[in-house]
C-alpha positions in Angstrom: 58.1 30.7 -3.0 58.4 29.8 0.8 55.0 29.6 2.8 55.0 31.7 6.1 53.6 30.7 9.5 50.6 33.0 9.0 50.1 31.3 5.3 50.4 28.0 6.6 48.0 28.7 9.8 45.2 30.1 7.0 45.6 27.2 5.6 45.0 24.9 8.6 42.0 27.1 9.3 40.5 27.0 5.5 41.0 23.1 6.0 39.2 22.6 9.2 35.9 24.9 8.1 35.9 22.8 5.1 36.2 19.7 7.0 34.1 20.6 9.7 31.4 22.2 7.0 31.2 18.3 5.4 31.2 16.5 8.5 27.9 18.4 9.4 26.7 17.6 6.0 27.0 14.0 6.7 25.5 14.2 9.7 22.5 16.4 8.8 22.0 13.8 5.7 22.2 10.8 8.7 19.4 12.4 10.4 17.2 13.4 7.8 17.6 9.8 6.4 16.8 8.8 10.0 13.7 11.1 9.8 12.4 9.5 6.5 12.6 6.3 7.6 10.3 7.1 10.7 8.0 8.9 9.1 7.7 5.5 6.6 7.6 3.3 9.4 4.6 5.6 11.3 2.6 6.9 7.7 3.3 4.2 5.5 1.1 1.2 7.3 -1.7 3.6 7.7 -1.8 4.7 4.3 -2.4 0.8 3.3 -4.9 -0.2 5.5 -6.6 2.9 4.3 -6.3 1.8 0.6 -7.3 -1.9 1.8 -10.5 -0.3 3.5 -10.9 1.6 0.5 -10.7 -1.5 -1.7 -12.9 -3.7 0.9 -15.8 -0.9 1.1 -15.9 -0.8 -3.0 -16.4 -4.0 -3.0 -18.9 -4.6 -0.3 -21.0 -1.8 -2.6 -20.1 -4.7 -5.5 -21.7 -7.2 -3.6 -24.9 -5.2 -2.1 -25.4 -4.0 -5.1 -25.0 -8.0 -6.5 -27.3 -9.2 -4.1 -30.3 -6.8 -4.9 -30.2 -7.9 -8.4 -30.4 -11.6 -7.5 -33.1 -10.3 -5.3 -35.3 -8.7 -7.8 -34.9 -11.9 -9.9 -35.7 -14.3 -7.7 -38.8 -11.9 -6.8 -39.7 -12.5 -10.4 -38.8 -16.0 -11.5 -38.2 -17.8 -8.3 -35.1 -18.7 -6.4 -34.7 -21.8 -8.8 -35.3 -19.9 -12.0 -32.6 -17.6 -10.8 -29.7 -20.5 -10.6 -31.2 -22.0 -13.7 -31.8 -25.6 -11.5 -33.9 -27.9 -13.4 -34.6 -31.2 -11.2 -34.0 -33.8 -14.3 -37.0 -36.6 -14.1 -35.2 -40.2 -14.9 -38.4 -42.0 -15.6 -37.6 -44.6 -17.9 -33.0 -45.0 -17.3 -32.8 -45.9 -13.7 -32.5 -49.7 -12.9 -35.1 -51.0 -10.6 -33.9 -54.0 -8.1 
């Protein structure tokens, strides 16, 4: 079977839609990859200092709330019944010169 021009010229033109139909393809890919990467470069950063504030503000509430309870004991027992300090009396072991 022998192509004609008009086969041969269908052919061309079936080739260059499929070409031309890929390389937009690529390129749309190219700049939606582009796209994604901006968006990560703009979002991303913000997104973590907003999970470090996050993290910081629990535990500032960790430590307030800490800090009360050392309060309220030291209320009761005294600032040196709360740290369990017991001044040690060395009457009779130190060495006199």
């Amino acid at each position: 079977m022998l192509w004609g021009p008009s086969d041969v010229r269908g052919l061309v033109a079936g080739a260059a839609v499929i070409f031309e139909v890929q390389r937009s393809s690529r390129s749309e890919a190219r700049k939606e990859e582009v796209h994604r990467q901006e968006i990560q470069v703009v979002f991303l950063p913000s997104l973590a200092i907003k999970t470090r504030n996050e993290e910081l503000a629990r535990e500032i509430e960790l430590l307030q709330h800490k800090l009360e309870e050392l309060e309220q004991l030291s209320r009761g027992r005294g600032l040196f019944g709360t740290i369990n300090y017991r001044p040690t009396h060395d009457s009779g072991n130190r060495k006199s010169n």
